[in-house]
N, C-alpha and C positions, 0 to 999 in steps of 0.2 A: 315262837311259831312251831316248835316242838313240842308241844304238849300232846294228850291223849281227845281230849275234846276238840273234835272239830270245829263247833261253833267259836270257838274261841282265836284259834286257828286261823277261821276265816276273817271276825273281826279284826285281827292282827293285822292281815294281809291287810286288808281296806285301811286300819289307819296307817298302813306302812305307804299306801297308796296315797292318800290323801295328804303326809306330809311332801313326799316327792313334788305331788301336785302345787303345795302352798311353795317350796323352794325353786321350783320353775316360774309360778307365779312373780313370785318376789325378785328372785333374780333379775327374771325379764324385764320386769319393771326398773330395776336399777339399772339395768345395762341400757334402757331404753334412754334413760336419762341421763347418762355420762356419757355413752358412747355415740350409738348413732339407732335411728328408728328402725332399722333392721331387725331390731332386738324381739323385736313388739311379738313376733310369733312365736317363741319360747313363753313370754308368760299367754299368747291366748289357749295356746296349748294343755298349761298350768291352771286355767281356768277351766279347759272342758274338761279335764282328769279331775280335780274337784267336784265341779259341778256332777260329775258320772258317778264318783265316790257318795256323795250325798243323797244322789237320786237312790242308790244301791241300800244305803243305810236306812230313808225313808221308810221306800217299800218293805226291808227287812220288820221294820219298827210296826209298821199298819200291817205287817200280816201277824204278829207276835200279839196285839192285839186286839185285832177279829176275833172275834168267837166261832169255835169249830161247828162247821155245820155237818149234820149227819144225816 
């Protein structure tokens, strides 16, 4: 995440983002099932950081490419 290029930069961040997202997910999910149902809001948590992360990456994706209009 040091690099000179931004774009790259930012994709870092997103997947730095999105694994965070998947080990809340999963955790939650484990702890939901060993421990007690409590849990269950750590992974929906993990699911909307995902979900936010993909939505982000999407749009990045469909505007990369659209065609420039002038």
């Amino acid at each position: 995440m040091n690099g000179d290029d931004p774009a790259a930069r930012s994709e870092a961040r997103l997947d730095l983002l999105e694994t965070v997202g998947s080990l809340l997910l999963f955790g939650g999910l484990v702890l939901f099932l060993w421990v007690a149902e409590s849990w269950v809001w750590i992974s929906l948590a993990g699911f909307a950081l995902m979900g936010a992360v993909y939505a982000v990456k999407g749009v990045r994706l469909l505007r990369a490419r659209l065609p420039v209009r002038r």
